[in-house]
KETI-145293 format. One record per atom (N, C-alpha, C): residue in one letter; x, y negated, z negated. Coordinates in pm, whole numbers, padded with zeros to 5 digits, always signed. Last residue first. Layout:
<nodes>
aXYZ...
</nodes>
This chain:
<nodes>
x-01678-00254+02901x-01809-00259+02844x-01941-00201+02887x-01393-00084+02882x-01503-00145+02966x-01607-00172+02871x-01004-00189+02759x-01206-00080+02755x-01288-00175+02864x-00738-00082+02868x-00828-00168+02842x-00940-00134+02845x-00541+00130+02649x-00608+00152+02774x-00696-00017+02752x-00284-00046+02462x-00388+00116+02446x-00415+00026+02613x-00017-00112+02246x-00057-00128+02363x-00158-00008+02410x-00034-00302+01932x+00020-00186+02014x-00028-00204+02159x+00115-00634+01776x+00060-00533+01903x+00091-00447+01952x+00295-00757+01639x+00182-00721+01556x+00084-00679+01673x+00468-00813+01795x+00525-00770+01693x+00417-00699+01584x+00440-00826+02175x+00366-00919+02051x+00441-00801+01920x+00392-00782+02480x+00504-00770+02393x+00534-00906+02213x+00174-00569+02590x+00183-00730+02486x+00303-00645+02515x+00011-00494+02842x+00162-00492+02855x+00187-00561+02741x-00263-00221+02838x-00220-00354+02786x-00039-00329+02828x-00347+00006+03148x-00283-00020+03000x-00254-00169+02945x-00682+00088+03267x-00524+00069+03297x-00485-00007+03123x-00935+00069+03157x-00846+00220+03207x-00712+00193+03240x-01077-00188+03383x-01064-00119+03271x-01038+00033+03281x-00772-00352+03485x-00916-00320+03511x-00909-00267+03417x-00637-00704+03474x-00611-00585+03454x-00704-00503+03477x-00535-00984+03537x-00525-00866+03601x-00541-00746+03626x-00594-01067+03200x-00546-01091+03308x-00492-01039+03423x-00725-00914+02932x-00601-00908+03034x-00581-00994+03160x-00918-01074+02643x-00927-01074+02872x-00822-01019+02885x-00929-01006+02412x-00850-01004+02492x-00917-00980+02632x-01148-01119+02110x-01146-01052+02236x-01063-01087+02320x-01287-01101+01823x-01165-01155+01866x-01097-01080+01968x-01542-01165+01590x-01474-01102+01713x-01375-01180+01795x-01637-01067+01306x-01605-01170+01382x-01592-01083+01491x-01880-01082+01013x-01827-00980+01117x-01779-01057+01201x-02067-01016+00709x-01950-01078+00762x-01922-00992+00855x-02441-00974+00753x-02295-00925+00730x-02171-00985+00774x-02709-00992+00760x-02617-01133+00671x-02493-01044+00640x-02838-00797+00926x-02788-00805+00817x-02722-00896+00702x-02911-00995+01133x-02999-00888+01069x-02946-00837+00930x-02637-01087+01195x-02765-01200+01124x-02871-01104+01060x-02464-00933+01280x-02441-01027+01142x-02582-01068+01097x-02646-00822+01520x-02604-00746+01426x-02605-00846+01277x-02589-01129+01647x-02702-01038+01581x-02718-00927+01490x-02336-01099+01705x-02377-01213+01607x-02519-01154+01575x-02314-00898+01847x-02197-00939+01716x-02298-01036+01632x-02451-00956+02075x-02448-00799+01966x-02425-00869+01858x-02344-01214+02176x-02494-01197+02142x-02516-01062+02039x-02123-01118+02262x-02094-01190+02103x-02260-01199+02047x-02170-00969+02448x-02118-00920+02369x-02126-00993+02253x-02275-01211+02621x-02379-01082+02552x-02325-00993+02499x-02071-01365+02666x-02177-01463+02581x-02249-01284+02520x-01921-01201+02818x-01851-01202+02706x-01996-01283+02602x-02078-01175+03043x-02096-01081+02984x-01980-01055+02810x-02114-01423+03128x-02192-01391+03087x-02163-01288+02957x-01791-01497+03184x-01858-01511+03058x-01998-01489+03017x-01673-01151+03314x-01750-01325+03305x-01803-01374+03168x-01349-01002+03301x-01454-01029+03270x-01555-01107+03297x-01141-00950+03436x-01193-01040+03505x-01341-01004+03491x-00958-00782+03259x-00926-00967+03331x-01033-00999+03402x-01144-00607+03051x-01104-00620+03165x-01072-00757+03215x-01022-00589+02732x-01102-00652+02790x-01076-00655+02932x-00885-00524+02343x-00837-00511+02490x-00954-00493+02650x-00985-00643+02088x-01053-00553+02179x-01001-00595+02309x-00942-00758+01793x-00854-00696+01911x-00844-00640+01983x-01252-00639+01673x-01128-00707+01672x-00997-00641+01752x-01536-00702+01551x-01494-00651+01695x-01389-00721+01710x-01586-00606+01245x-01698-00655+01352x-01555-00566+01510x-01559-00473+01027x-01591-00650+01025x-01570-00700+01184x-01762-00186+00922x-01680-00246+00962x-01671-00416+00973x-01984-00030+00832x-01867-00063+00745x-01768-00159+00799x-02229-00022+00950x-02229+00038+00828x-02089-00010+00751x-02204-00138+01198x-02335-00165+01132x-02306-00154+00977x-01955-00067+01284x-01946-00226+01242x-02083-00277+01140x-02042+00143+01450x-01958+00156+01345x-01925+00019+01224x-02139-00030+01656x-02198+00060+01550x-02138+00095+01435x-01865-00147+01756x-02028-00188+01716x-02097-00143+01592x-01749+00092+01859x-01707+00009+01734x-01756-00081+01692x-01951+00183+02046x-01902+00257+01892x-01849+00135+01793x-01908-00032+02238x-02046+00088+02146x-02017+00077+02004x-01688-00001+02340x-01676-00092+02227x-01812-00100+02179x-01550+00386+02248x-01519+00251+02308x-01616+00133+02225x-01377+00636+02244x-01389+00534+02175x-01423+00419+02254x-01296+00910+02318x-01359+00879+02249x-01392+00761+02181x-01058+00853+02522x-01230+00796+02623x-01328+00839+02503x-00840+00774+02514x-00883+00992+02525x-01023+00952+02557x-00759+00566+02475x-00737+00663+02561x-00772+00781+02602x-00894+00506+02187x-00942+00453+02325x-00860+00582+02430x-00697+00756+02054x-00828+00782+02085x-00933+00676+02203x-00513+00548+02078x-00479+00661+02121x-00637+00726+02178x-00604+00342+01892x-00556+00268+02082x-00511+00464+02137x-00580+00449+01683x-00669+00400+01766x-00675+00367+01883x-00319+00503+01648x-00402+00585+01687x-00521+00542+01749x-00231+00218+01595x-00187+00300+01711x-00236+00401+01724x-00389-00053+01563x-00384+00072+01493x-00327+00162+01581x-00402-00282+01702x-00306-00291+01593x-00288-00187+01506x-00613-00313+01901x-00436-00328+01884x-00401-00352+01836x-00839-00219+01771x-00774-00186+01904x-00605-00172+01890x-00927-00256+01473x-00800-00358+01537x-00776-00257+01623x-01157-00215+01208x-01112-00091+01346x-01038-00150+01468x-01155-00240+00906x-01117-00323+00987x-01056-00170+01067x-01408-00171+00642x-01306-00124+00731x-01275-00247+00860x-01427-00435+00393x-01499-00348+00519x-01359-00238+00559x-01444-00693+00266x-01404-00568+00199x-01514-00494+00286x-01402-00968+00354x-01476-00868+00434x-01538-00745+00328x-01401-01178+00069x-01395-01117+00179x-01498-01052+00216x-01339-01047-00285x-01365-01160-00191x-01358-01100-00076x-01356-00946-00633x-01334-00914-00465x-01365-01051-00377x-01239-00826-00896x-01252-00955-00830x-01235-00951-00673x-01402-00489-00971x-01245-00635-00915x-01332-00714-00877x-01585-00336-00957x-01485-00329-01056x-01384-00457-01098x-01703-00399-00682x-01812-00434-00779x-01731-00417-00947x-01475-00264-00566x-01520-00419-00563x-01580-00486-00641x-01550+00002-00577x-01366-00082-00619x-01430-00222-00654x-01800+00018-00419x-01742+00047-00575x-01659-00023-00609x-01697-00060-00182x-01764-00177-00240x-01826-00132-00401x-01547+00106-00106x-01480-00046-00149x-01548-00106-00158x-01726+00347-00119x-01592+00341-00139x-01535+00216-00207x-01832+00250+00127x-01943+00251-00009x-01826+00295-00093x-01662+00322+00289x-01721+00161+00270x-01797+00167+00128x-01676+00555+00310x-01490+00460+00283x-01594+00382+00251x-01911+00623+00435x-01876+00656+00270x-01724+00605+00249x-01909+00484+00663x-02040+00469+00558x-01942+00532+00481x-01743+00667+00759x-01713+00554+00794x-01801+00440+00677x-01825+00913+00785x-01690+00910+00699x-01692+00725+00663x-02118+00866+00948x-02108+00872+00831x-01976+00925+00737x-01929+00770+01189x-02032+00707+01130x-02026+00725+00994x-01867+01018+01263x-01783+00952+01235x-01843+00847+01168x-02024+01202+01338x-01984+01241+01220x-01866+01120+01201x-01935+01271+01700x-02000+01265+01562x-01966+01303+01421x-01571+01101+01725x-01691+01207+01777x-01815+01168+01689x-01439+00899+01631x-01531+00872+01763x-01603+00957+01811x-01183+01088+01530x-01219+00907+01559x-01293+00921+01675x-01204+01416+01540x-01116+01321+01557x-01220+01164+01558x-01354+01547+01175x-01350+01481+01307x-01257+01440+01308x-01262+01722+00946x-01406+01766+01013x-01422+01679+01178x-01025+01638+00826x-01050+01782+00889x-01161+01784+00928x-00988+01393+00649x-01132+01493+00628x-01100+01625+00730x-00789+01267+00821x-00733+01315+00724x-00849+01437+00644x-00954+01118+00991x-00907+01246+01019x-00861+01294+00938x-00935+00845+00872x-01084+00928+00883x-01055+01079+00880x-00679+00815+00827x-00719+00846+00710x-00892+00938+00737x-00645+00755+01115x-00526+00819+01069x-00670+00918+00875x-00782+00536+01114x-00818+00607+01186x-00752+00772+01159x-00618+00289+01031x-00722+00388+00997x-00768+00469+00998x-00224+00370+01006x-00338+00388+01096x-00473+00385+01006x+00037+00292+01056x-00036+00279+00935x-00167+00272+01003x+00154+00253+01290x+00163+00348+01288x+00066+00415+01123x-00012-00070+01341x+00088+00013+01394x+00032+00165+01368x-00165-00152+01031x-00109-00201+01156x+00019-00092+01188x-00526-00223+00878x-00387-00094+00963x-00320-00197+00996x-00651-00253+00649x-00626-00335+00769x-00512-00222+00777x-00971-00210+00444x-00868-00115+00495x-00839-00186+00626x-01071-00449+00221x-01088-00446+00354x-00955-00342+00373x-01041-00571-00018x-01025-00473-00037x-01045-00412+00098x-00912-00879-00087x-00996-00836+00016x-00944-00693+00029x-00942-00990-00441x-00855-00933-00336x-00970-00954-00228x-00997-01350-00509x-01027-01215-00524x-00884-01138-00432x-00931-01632-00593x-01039-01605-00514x-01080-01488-00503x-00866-01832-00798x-00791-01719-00784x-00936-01651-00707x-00778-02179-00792x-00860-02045-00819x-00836-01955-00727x-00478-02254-01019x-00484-02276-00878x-00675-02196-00905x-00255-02371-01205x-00384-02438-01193x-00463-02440-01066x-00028-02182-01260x-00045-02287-01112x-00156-02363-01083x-00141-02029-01441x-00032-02085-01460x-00026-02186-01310x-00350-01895-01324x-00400-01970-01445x-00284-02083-01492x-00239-01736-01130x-00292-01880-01056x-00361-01955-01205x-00093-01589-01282x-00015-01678-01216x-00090-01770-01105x-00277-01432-01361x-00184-01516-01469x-00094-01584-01356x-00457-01311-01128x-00475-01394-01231x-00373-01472-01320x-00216-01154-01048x-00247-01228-00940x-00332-01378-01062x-00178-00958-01259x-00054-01061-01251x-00131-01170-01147x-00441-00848-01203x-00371-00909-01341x-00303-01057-01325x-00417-00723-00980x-00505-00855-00999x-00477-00927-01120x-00176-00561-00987x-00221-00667-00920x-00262-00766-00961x-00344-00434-01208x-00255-00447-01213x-00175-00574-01095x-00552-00281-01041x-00592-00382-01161x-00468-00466-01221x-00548-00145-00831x-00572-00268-00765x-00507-00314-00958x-00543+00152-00923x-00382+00104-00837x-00379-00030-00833x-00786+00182-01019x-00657+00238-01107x-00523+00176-00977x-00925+00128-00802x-00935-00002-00913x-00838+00031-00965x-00862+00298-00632x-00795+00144-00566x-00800+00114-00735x-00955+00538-00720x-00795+00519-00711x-00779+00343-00678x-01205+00517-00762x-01145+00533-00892x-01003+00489-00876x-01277+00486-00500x-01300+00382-00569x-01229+00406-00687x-01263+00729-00403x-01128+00653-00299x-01179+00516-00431x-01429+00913-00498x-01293+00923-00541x-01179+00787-00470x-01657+00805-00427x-01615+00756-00565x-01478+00772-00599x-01677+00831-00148x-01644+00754-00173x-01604+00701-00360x-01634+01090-00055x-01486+01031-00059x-01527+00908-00121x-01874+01243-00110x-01764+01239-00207x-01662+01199-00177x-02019+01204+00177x-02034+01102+00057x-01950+01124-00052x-01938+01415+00330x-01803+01254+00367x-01850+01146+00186x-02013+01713+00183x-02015+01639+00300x-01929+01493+00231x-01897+01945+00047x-02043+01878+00044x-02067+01778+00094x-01705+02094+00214x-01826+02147+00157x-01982+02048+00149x-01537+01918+00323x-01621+02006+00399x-01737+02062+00379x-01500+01777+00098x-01562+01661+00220x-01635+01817+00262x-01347+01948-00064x-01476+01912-00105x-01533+01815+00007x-01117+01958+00111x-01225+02094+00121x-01308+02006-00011x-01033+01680+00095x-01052+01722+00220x-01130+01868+00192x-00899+01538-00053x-01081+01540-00101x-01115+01633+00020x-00653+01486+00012x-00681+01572-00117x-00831+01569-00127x-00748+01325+00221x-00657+01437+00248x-00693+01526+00158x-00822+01047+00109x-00929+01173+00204x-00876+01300+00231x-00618+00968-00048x-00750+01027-00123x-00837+01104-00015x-00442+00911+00187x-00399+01019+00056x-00505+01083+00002x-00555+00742+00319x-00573+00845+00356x-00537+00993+00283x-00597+00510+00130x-00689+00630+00172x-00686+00725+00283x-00311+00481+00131x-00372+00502+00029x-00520+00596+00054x-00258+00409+00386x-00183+00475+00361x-00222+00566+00213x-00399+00150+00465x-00462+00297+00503x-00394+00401+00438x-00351-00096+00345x-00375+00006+00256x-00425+00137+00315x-00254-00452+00347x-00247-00333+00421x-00246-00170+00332x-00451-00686+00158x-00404-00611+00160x-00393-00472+00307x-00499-01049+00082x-00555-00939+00135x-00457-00783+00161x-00563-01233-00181x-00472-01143-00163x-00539-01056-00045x-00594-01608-00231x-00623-01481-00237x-00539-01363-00157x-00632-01885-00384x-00554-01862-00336x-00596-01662-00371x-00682-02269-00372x-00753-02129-00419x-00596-02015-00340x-00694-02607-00570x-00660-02536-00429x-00692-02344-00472x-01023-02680-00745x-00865-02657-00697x-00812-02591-00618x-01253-02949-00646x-01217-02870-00713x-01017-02800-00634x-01249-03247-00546x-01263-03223-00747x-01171-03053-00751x-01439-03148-00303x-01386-03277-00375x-01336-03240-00466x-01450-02934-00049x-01522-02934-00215x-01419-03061-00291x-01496-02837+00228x-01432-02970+00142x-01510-02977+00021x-01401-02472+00274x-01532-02567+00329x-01438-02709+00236x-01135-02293+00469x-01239-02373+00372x-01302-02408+00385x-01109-01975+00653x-01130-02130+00626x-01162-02167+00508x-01047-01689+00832x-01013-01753+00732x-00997-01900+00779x-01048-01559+01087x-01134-01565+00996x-01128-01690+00885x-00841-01456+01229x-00817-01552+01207x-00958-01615+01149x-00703-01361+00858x-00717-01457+01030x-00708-01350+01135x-00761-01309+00517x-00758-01241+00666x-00779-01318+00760x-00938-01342+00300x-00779-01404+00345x-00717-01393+00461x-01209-01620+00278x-01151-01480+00335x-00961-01490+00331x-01285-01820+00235x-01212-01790+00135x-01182-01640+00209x-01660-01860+00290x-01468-01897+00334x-01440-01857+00211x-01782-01596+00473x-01786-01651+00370x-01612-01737+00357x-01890-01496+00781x-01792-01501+00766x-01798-01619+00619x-02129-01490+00947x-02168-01511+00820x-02039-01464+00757x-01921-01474+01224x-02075-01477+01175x-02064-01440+01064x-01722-01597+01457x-01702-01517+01340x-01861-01525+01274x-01435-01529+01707x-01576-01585+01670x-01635-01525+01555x-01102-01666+01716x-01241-01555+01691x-01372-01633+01662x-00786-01674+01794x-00905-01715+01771x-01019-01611+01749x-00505-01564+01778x-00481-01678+01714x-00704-01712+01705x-00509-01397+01989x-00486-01368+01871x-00532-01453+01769x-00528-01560+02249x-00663-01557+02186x-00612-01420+02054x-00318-01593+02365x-00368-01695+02231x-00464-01638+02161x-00213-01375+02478x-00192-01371+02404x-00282-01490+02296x-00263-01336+02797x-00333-01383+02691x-00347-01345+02516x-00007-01315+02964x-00045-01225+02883x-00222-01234+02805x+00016-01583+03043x-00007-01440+03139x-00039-01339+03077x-00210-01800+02950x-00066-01779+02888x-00113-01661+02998x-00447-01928+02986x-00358-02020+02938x-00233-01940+02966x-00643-01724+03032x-00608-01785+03136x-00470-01822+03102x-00714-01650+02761x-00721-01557+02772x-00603-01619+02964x-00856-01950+02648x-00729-01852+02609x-00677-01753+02713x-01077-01905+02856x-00955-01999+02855x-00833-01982+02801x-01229-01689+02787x-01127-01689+02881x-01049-01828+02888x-01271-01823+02451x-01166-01687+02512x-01154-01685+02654x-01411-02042+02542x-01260-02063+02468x-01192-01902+02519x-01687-01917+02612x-01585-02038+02728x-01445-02029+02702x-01726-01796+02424x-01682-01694+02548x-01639-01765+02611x-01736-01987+02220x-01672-01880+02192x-01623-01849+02321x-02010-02088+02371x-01831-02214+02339x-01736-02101+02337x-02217-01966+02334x-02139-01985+02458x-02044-02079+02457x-02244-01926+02041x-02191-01786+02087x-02162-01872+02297x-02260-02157+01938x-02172-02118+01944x-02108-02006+02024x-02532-02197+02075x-02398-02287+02141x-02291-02230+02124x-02656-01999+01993x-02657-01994+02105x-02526-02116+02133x-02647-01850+01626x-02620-01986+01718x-02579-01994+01871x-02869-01633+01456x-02790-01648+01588x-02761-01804+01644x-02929-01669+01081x-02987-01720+01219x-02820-01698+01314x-02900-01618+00858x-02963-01559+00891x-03009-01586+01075x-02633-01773+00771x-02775-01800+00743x-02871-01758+00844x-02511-01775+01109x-02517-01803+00958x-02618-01799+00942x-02320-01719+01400x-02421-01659+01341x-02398-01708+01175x-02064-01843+01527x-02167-01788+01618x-02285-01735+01514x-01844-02083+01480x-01935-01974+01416x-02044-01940+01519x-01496-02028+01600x-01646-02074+01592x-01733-02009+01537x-01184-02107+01456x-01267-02012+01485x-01404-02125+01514x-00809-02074+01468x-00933-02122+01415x-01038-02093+01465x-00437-02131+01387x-00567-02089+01400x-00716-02114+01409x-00121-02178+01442x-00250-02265+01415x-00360-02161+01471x+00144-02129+01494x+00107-02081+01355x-00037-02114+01347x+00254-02179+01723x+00244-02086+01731x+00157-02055+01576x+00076-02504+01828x+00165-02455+01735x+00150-02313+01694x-00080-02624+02013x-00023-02746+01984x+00106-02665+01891x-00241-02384+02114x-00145-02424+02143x-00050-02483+02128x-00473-02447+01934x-00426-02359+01960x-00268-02345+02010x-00584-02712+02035x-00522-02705+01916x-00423-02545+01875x-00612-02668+02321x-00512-02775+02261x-00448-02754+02165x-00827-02494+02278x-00710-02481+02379x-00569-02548+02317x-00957-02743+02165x-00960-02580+02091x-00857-02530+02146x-01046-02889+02384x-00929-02944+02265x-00930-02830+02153x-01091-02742+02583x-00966-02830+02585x-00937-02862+02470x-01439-02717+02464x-01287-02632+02521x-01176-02649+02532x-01457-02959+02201x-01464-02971+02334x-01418-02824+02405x-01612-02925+01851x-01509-02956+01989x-01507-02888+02095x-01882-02887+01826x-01787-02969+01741x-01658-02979+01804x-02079-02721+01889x-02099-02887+01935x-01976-02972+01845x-02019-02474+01742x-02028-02474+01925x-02010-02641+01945x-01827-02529+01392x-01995-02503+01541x-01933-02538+01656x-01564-02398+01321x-01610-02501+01364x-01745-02447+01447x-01318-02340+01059x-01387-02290+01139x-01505-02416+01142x-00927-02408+01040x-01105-02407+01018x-01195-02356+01077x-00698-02384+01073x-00744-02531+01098x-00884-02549+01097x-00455-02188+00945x-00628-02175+00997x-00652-02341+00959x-00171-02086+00994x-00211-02186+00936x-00357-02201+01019x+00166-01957+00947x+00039-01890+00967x-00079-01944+00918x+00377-02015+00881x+00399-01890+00992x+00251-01929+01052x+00551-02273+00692x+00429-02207+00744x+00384-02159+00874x+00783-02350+00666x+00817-02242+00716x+00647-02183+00704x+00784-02694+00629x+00780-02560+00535x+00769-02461+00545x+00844-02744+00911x+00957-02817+00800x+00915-02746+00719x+00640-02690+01039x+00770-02629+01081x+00890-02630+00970x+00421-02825+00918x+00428-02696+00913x+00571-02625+00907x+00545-03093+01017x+00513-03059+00876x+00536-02883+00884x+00508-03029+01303x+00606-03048+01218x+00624-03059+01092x+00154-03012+01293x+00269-02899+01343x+00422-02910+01298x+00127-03272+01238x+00087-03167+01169x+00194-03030+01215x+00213-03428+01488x+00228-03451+01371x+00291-03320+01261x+00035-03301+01658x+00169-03271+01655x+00208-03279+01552x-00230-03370+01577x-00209-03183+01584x-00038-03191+01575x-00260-03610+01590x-00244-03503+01425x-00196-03386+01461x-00261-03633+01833x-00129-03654+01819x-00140-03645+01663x-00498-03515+01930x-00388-03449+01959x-00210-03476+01872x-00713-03675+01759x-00693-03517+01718x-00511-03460+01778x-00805-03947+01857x-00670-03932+01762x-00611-03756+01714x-00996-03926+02011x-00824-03931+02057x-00716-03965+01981x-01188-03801+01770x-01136-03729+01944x-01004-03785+02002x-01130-03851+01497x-01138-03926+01625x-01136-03824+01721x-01117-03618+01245x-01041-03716+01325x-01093-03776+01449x-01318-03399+01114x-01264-03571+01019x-01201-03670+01145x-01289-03242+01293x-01398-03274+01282x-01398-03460+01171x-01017-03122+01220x-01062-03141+01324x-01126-03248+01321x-01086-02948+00980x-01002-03124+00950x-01019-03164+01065x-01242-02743+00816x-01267-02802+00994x-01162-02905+00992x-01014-02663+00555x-01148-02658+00643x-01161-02697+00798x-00762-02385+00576x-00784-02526+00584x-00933-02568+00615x-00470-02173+00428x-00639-02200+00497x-00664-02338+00485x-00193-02049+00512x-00258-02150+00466x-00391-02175+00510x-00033-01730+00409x-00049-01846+00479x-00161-01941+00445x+00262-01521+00427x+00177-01590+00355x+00109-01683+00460x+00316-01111+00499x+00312-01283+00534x+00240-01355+00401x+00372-00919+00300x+00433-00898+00467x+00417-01010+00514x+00520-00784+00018x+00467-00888+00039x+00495-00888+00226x+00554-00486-00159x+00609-00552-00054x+00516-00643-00027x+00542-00505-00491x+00481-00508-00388x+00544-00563-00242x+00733-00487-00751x+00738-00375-00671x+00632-00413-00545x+00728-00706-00852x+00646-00616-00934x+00651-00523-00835x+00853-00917-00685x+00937-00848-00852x+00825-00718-00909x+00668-00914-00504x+00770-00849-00475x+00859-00819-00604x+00537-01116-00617x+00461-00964-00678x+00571-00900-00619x+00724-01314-00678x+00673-01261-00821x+00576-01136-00770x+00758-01411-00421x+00885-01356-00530x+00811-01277-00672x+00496-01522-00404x+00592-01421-00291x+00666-01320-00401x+00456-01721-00553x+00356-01602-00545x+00468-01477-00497x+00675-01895-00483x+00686-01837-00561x+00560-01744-00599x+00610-01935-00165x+00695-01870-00207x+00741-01830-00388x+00329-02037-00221x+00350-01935-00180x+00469-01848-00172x+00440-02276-00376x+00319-02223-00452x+00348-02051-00363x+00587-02427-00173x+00620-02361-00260x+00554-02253-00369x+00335-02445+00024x+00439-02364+00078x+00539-02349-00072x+00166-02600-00092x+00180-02481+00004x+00258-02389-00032x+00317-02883-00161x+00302-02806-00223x+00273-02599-00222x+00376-02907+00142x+00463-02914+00041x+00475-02804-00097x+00148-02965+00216x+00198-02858+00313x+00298-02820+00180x+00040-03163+00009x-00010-03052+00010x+00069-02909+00110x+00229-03387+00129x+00195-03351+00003x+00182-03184+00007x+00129-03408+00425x+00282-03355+00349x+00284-03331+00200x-00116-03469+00385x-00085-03371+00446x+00051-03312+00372x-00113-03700+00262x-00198-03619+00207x-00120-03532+00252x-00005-03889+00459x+00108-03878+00308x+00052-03693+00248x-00127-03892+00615x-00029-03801+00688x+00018-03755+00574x-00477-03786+00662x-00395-03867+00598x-00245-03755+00614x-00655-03530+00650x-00610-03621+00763x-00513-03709+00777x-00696-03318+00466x-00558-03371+00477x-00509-03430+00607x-00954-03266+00251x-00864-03332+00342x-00756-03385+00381x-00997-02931+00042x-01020-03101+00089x-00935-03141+00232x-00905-02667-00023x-01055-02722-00008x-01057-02895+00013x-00675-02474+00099x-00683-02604-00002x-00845-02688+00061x-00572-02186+00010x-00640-02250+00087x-00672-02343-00018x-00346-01897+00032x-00361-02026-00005x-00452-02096+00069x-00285-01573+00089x-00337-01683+00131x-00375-01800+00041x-00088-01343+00155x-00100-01427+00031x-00161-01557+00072x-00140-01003+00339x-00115-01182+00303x-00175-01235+00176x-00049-00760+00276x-00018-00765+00421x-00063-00972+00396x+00094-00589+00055x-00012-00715+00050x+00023-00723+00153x+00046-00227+00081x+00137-00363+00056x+00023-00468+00079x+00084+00118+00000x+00000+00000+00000x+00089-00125+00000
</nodes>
């Protein structure tokens, strides 16, 4: 298990330049000494980074580009990797200047809402599909669109991007939460639960996978508490959310049951009982977030295995999204998608969220050139490379 991020998020404004540097300032030391102190407790620590509300939306339209630079050197000067500029409605900036902001700095993130409060937003969900092929155009790879998502009843304070924002709460204190890389853990508990799964089916993974996080999480959260009581910071929760990356597979842990590969039947319900799983743990801890399964195309290397084998496509990971998952992420996309048919994918996504008031984003790769069935080329550090899916 490792903290895959240490997120910091500062609930006010930092249009103002003095403001800004202040706070990047503060940031960024606050995170390197988080850093050093759970790595003293044995946790590998893998990024930190900074949440922010809309600040966009505070600035002028022609004053936005030259904050964005501004801002971006600040960043550079405190080694912030990894910095969410908010999440924003469909009628709140332009395509170009989402593009813009995106661009303005490898570390800048940020999102539209396509679904709250119980309701589907039609602007947002056609700004979203405008911005991803534009992303998706900008660079040969389309790599930006890492950096964006569309996101529905997405609660701020998530720690996870590119999800993650504030809202401007005046008065109160900067916050700061833990999300974690952990397939490695359940797949231990599905392995050893593996002839009671057979017998009495997937619902006994979930108390046993809840007894082990809270007995592994509490300790953590401890120290995570005494050191935002000591930094006068709030301490927002974990995100108990299972995030793979690479060879740390989810998908890895479903199979670990012996009864399915990823994507036959019966996957559904392994998928329902991990989840009812972490939302035991949760209801134990201080939770925040998704606390879902996260099913990342490209970023689970089995997964991107099973896309290949044609048990998987973006159906499923829909569905699968009903009962446990946080929606539709890093979904490798034929280049020459339309945006109709990207507006009626996010139309699922965001409906789904709204019937349920479930946190769920999406964060979709056009290839550029590519059809569906032929292979991704990233050469990205936090990207595997699978088949591109069709819809």
């Amino acid at each position: 298990m490792k903290i895959r991020t240490i997120t910091y998020g500062v609930p006010r404004s930092l249009a103002a330049p003095a403001q800004a540097k202040k706070a990047l300032e503060r940031a960024s030391r606050t995170l390197g000494e988080a850093s050093e102190l759970f790595a003293g407790a044995g946790w590998e620590v893998q990024t930190t980074r900074l949440s922010l509300p809309p600040i966009l939306n505070e600035l002028a339209p022609q004053n936005r580009t030259g904050w964005l630079n501004d801002f971006a050197q600040l960043c550079e000067a405190e080694s912030l990797e990894f910095v969410s500029l908010g999440a924003y409605l469909g009628g709140d900036l332009t395509v170009p200047e989402i593009v813009g902001a995106i661009q303005a700095h490898s570390a800048f993130n940020l999102t539209t809402v396509i679904a709250r409060e119980g309701q589907v937003l039609a602007e947002g969900v056609k700004k979203a599909a405008e911005v991803i092929l534009a992303l998706a155009g900008a660079t040969p790879d389309g790599r930006l669109n890492f950096s964006y998502a569309a996101i529905a009843h997405c609660p701020p304070g998530i720690p996870f991007f590119p999800a993650s924002y504030q809202t401007v709460q005046p008065g109160e204190p900067n916050m700061l939460a833990l999300g974690l890389q952990m397939p490695d853990l359940a797949l231990e508990v599905i392995r050893n639960l593996a002839p009671e799964i057979r017998l009495h089916g997937p619902s006994v993974i979930s108390e046993g996978l809840a007894a082990v996080l809270v007995n592994e999480l509490d300790p953590l959260q401890a120290l995570a508490e005494k050191f935002c009581r000591e930094q006068g910071l709030n301490y927002a929760g974990i995100d108990l959310s299972l995030a793979p990356m690479g060879e740390e597979s989810v998908v890895a842990a479903f199979e670990a049951a012996g009864t399915v590969r990823f994507g036959e039947t019966g996957t559904l319900a392994i998928a329902a009982a991990i989840t009812r799983g972490l939302q035991l743990a949760a209801g134990s801890l201080k939770a925040t977030g998704y606390n879902g399964l996260m099913l990342p195309v490209l970023e689970d290397r089995l997964l991107g295995n099973r896309v290949e084998q044609g048990l998987v496509d973006v159906s499923k990971i829909l569905a699968f999204s009903a009962v446990c998952g946080t929606g539709l992420d890093v979904i490798p996309l034929p280049g020459d998608i339309t945006a109709l048919q990207l507006e009626n994918l996010l139309y699922d996504v965001a409906a789904l969220s709204a019937r349920y008031r479930k946190p769920l984003s999406a964060r979709l790769f056009p290839a550029a050139g590519k059809r569906a069935g032929e292979k991704t080329a990233f050469e990205n550090p936090y990207l595997t490379n699978t088949a591109i899916m069709s819809l």
